[in-house]
N, CA, C and O atoms as a GROMACS GRO file, in nm:
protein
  456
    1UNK      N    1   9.103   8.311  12.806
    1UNK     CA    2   9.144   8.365  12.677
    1UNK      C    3   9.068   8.495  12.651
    1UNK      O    4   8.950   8.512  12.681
    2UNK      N    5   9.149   8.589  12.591
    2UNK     CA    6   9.090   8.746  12.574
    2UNK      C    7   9.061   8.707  12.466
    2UNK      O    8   9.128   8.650  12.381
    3UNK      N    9   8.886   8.761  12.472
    3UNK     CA   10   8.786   8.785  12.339
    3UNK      C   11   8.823   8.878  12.221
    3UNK      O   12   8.733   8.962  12.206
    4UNK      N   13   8.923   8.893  12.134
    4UNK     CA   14   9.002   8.993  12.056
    4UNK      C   15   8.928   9.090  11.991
    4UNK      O   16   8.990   9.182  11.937
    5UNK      N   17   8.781   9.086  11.986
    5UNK     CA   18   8.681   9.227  11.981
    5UNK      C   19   8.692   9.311  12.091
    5UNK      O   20   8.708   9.433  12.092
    6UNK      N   21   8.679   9.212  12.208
    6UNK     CA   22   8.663   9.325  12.333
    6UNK      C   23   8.794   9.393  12.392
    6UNK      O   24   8.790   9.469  12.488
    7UNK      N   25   8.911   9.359  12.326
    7UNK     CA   26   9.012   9.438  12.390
    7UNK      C   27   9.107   9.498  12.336
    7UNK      O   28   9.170   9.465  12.236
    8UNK      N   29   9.118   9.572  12.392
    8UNK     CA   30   9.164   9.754  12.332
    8UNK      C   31   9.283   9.762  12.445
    8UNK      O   32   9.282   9.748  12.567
    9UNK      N   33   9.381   9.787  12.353
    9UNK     CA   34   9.532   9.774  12.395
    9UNK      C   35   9.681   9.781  12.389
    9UNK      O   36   9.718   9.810  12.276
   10UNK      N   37   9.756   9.769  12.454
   10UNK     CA   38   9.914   9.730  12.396
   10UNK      C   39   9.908   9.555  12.325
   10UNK      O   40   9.864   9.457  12.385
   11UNK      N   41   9.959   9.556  12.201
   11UNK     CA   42  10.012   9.432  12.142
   11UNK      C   43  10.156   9.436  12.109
   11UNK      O   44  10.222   9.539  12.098
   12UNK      N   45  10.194   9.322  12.094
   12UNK     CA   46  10.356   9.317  12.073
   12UNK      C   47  10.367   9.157  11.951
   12UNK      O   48  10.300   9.057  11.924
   13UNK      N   49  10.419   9.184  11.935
   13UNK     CA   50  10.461   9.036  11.796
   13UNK      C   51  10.587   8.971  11.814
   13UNK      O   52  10.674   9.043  11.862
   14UNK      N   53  10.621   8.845  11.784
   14UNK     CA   54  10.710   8.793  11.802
   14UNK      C   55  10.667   8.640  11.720
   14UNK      O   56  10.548   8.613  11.701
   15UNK      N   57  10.806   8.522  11.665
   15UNK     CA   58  10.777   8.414  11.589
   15UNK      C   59  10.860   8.484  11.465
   15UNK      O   60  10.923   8.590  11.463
   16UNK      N   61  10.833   8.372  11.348
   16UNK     CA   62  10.926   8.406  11.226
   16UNK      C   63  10.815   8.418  11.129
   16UNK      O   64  10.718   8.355  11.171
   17UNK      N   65  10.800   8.456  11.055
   17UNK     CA   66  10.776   8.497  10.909
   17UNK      C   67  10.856   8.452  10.798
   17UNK      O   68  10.978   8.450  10.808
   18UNK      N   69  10.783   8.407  10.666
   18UNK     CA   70  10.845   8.388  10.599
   18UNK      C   71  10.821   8.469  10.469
   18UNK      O   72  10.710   8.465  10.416
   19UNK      N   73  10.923   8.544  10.415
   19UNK     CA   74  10.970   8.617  10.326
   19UNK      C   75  10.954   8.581  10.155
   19UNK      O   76  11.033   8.497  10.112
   20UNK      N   77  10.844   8.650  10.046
   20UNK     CA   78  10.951   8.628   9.886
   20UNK      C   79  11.069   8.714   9.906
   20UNK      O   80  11.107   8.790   9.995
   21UNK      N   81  11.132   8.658   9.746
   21UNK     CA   82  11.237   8.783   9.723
   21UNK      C   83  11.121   8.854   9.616
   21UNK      O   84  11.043   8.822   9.526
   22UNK      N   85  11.183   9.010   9.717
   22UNK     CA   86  11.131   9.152   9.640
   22UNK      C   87  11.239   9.279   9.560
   22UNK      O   88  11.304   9.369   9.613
   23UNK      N   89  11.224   9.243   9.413
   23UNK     CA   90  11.321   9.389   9.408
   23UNK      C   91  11.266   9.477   9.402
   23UNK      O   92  11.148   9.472   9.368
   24UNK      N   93  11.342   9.628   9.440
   24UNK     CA   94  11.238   9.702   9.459
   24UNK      C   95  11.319   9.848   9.514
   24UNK      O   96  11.334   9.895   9.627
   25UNK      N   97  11.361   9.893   9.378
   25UNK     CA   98  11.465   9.972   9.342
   25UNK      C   99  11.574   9.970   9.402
   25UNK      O  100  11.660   9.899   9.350
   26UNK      N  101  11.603  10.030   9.502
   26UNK     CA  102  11.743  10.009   9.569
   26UNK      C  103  11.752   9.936   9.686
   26UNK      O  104  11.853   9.889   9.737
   27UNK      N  105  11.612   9.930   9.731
   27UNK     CA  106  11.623   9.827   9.837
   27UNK      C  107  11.532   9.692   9.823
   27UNK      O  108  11.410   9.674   9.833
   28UNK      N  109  11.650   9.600   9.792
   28UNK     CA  110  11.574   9.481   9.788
   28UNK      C  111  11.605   9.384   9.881
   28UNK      O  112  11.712   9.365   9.937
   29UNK      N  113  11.470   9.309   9.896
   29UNK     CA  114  11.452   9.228  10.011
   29UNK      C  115  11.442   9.096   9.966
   29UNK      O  116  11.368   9.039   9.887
   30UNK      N  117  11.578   9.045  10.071
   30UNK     CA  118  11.605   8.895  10.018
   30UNK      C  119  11.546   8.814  10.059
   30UNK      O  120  11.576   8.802  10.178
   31UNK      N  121  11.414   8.684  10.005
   31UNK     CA  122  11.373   8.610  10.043
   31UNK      C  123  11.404   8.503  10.189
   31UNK      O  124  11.515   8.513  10.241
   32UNK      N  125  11.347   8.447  10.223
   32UNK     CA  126  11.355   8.345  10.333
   32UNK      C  127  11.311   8.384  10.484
   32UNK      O  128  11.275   8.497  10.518
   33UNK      N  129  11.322   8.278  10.562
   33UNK     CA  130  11.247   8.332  10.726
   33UNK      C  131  11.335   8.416  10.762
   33UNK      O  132  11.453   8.433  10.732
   34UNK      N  133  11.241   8.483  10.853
   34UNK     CA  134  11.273   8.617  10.934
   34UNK      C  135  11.249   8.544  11.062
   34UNK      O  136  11.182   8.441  11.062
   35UNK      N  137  11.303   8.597  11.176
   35UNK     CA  138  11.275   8.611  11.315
   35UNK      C  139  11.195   8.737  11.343
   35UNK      O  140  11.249   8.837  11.295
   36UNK      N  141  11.115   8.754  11.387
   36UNK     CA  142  11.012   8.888  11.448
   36UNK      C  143  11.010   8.878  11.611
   36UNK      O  144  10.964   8.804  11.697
   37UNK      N  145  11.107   9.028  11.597
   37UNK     CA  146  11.088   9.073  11.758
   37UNK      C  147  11.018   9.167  11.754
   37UNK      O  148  11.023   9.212  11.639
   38UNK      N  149  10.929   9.243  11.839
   38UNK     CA  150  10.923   9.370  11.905
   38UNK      C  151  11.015   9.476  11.932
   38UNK      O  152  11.114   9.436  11.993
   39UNK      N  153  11.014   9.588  11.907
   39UNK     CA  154  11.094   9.696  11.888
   39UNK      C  155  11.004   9.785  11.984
   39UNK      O  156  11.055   9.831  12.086
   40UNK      N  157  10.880   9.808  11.956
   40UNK     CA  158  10.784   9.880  12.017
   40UNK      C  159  10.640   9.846  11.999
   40UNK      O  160  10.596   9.836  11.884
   41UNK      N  161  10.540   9.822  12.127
   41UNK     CA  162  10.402   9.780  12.074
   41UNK      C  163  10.326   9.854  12.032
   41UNK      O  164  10.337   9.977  12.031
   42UNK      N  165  10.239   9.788  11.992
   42UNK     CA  166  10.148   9.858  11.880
   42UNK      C  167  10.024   9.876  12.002
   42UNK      O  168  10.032   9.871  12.125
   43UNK      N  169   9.888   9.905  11.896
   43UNK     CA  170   9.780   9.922  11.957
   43UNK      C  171   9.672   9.779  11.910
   43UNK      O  172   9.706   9.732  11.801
   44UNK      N  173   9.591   9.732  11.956
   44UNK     CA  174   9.497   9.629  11.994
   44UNK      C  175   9.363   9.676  11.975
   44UNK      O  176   9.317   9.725  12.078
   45UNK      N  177   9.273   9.677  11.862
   45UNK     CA  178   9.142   9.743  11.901
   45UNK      C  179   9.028   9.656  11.816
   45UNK      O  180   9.050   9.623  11.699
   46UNK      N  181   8.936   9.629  11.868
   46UNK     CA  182   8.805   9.532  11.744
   46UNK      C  183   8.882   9.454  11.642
   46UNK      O  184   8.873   9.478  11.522
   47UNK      N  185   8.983   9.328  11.709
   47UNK     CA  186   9.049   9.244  11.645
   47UNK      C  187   9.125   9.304  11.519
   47UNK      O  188   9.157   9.259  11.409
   48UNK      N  189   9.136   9.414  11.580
   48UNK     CA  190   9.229   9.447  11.443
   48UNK      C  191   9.392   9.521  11.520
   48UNK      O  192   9.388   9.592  11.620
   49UNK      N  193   9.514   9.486  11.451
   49UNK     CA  194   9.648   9.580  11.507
   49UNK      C  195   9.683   9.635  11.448
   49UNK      O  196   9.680   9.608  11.328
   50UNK      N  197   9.753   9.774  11.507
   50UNK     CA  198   9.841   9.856  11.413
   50UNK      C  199   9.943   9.905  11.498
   50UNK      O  200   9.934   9.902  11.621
   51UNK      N  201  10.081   9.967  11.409
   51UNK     CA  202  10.150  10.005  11.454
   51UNK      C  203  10.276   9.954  11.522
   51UNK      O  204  10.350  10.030  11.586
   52UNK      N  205  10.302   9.810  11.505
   52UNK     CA  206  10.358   9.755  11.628
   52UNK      C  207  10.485   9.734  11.550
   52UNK      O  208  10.494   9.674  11.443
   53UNK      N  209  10.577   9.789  11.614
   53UNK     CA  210  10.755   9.826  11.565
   53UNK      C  211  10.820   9.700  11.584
   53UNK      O  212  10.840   9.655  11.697
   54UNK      N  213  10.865   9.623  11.446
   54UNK     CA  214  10.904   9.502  11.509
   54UNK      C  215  11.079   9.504  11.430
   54UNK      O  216  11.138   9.600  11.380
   55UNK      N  217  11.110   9.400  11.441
   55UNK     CA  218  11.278   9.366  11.371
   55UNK      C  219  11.279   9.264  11.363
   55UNK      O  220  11.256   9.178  11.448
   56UNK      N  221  11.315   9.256  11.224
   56UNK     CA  222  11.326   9.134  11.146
   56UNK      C  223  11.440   9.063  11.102
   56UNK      O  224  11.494   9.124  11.010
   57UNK      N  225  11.503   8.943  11.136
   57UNK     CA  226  11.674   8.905  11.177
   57UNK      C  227  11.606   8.767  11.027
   57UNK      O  228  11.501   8.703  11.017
   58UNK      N  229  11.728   8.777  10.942
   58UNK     CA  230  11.731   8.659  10.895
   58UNK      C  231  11.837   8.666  10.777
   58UNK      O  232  11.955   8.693  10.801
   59UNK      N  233  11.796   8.642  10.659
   59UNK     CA  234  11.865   8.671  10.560
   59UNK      C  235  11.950   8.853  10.517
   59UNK      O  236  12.041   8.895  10.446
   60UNK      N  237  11.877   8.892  10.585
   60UNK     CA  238  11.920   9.047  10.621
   60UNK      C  239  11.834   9.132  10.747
   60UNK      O  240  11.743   9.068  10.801
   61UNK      N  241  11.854   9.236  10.783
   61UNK     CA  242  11.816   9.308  10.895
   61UNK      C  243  11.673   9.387  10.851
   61UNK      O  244  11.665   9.446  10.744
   62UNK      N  245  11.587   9.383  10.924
   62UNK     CA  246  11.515   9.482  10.880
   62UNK      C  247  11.451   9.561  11.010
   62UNK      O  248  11.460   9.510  11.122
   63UNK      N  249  11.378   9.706  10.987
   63UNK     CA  250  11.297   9.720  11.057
   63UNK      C  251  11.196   9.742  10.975
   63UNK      O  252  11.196   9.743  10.852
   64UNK      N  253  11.049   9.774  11.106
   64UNK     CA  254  10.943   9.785  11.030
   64UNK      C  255  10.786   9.811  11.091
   64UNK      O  256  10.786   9.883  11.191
   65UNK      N  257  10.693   9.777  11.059
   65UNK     CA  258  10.567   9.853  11.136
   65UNK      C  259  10.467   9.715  11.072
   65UNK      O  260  10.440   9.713  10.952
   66UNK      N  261  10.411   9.588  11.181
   66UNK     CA  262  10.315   9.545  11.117
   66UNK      C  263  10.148   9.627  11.140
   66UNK      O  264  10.131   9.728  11.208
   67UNK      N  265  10.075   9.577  11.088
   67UNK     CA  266   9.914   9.594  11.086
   67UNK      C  267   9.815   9.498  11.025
   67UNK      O  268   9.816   9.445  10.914
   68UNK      N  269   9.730   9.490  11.121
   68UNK     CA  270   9.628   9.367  11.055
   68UNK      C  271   9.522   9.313  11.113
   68UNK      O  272   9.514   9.353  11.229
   69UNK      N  273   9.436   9.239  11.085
   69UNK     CA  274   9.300   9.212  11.104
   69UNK      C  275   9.315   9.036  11.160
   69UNK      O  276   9.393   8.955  11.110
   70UNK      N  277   9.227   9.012  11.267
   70UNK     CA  278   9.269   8.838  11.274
   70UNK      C  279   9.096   8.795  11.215
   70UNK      O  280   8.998   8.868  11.230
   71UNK      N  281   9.096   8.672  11.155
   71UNK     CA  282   8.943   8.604  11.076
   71UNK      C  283   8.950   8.506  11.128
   71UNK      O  284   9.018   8.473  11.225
   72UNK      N  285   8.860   8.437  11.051
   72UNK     CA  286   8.808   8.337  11.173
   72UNK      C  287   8.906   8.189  11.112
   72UNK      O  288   8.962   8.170  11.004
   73UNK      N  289   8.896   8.116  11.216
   73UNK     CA  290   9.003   7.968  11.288
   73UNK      C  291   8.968   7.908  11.138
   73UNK      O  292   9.070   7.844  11.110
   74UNK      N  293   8.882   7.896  11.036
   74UNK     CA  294   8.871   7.794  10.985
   74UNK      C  295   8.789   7.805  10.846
   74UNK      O  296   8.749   7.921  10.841
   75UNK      N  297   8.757   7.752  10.760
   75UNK     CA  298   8.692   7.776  10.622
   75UNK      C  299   8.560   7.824  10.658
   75UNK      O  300   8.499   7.927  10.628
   76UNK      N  301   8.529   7.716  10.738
   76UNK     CA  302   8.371   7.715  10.786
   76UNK      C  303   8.337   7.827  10.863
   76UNK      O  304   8.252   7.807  10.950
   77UNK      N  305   8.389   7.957  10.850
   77UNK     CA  306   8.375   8.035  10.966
   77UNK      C  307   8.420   8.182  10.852
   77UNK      O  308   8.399   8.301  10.874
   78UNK      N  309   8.471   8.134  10.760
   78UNK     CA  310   8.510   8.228  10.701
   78UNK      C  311   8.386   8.363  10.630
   78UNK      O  312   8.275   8.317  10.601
   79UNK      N  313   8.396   8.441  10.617
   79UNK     CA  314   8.327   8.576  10.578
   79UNK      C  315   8.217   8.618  10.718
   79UNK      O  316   8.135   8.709  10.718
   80UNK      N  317   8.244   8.531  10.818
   80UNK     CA  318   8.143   8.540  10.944
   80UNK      C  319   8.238   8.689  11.028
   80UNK      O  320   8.354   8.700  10.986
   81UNK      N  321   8.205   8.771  11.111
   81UNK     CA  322   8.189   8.890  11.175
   81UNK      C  323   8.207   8.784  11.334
   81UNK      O  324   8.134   8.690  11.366
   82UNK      N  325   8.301   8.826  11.394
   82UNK     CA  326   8.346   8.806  11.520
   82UNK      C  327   8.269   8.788  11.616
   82UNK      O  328   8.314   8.715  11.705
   83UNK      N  329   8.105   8.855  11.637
   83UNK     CA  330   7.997   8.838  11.686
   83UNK      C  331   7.952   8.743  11.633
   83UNK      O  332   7.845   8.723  11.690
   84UNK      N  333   7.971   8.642  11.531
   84UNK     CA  334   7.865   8.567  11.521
   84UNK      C  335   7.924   8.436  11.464
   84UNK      O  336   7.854   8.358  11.400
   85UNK      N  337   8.034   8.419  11.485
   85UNK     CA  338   8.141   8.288  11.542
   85UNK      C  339   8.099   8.233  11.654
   85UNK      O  340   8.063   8.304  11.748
   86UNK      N  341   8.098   8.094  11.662
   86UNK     CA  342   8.076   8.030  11.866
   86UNK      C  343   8.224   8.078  11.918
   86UNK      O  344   8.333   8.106  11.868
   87UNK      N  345   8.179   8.072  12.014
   87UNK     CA  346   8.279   8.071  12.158
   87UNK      C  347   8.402   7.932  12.113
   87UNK      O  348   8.349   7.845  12.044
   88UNK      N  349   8.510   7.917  12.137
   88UNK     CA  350   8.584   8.033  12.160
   88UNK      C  351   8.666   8.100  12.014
   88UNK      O  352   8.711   8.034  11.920
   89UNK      N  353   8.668   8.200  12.024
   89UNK     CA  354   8.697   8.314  11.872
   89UNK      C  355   8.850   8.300  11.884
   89UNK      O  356   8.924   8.360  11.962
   90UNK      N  357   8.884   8.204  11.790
   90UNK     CA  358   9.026   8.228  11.751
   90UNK      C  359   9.069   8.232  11.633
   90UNK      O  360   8.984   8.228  11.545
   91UNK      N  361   9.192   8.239  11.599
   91UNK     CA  362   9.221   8.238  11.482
   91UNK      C  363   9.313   8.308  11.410
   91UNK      O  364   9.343   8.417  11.458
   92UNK      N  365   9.375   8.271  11.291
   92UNK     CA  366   9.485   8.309  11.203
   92UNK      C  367   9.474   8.454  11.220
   92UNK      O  368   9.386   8.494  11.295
   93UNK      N  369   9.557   8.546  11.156
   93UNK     CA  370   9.568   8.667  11.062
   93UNK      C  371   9.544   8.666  10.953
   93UNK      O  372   9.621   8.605  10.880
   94UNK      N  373   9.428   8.733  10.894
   94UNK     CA  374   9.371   8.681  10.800
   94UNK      C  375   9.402   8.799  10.623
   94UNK      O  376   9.370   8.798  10.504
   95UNK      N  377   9.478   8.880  10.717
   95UNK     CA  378   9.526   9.005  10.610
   95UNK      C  379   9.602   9.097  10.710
   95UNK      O  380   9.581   9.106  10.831
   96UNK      N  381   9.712   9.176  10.623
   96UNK     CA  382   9.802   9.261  10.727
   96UNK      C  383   9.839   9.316  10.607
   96UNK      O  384   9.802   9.302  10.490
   97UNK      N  385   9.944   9.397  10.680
   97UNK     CA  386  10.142   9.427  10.622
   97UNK      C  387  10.220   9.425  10.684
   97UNK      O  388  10.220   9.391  10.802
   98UNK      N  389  10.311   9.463  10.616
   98UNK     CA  390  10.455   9.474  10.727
   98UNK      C  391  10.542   9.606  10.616
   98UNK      O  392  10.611   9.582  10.517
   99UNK      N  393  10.522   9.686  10.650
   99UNK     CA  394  10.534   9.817  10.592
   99UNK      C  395  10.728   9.859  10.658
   99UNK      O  396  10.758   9.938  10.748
  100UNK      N  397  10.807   9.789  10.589
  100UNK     CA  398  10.966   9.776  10.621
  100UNK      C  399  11.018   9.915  10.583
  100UNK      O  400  11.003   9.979  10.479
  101UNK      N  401  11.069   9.939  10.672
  101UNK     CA  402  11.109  10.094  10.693
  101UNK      C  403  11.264  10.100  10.655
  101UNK      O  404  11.305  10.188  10.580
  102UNK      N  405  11.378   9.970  10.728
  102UNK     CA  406  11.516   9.964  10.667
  102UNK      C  407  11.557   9.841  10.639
  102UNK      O  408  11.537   9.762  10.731
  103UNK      N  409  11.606   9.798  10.545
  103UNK     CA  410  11.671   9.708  10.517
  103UNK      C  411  11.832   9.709  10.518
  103UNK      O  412  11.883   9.771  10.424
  104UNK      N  413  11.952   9.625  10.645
  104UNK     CA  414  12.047   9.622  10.618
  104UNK      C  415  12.109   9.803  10.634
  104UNK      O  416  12.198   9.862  10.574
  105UNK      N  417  12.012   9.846  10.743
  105UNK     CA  418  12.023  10.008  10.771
  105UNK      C  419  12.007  10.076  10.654
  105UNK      O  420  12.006  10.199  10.667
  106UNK      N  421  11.992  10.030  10.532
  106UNK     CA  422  11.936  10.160  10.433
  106UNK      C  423  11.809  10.169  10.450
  106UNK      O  424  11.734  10.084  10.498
  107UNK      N  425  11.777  10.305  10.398
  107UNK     CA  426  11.593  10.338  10.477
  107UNK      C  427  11.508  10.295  10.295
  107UNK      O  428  11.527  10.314  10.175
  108UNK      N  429  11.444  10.253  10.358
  108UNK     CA  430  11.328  10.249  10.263
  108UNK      C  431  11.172  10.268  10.269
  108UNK      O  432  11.144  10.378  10.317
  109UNK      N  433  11.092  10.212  10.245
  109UNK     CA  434  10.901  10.236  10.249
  109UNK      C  435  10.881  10.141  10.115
  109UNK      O  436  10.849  10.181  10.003
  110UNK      N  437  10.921   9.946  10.173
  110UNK     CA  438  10.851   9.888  10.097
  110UNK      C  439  10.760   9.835  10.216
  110UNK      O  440  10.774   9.834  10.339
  111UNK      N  441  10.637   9.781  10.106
  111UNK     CA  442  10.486   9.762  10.167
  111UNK      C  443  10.498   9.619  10.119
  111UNK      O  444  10.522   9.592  10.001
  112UNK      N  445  10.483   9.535  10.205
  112UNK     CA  446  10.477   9.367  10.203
  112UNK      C  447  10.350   9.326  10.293
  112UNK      O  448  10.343   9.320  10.415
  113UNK      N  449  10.208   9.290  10.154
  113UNK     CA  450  10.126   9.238  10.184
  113UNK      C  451  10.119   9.112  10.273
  113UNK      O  452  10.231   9.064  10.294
  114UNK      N  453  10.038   9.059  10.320
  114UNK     CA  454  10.009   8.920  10.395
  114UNK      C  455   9.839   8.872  10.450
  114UNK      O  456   9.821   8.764  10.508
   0.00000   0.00000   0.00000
């Protein structure tokens, strides 16, 4: 298993997500799971990603750009620094976005915390 501090890289995303409903002037985004593919990978650096072009299939089409930080596996581990977790360092996503660029091919720039 790759130590996610020590590696600096191509990442790619894939799995479903699940969606609120957002209005949000002309483009609104209809609640429920998404499918997440890869479109284009991102970059990999000190457990943190950015950039990674994904598409989102479900209740409507989207594209989009996630980014985010992974924390630690468990409560007991929580506010701890990646160095100073035991072996082996895994764990959730512990904060991101998903910064949706089109919905249903209209373009937009909504920002969907996580």
């Amino acid at each position: 298993m790759l130590d996610p501090v020590n590696y600096y890289g191509s990442v790619s995303a894939q799995g479903v997500m699940t969606l609120p409903s957002l209005p949000y002037g002309f483009c609104n985004l209809p609640g429920g799971s998404y499918s997440v593919t890869t479109v284009q990978p991102g970059t990999w650096g000190a457990a943190t990603f950015m950039g990674i072009r994904v598409q989102l299939s479900g209740p409507s089409q989207m594209v989009g750009y996630l980014s985010g930080a992974v924390g630690a596996k468990s409560s007991q581990y929580w506010g701890y620094t990646w160095q100073e977790m035991p072996m082996p360092r895994t764990g959730p996503i512990y904060g991101g976005q998903l910064l949706i660029e089109t919905i249903n091919g209209m373009s937009c720039s909504l920002p969907v915390s996580f």
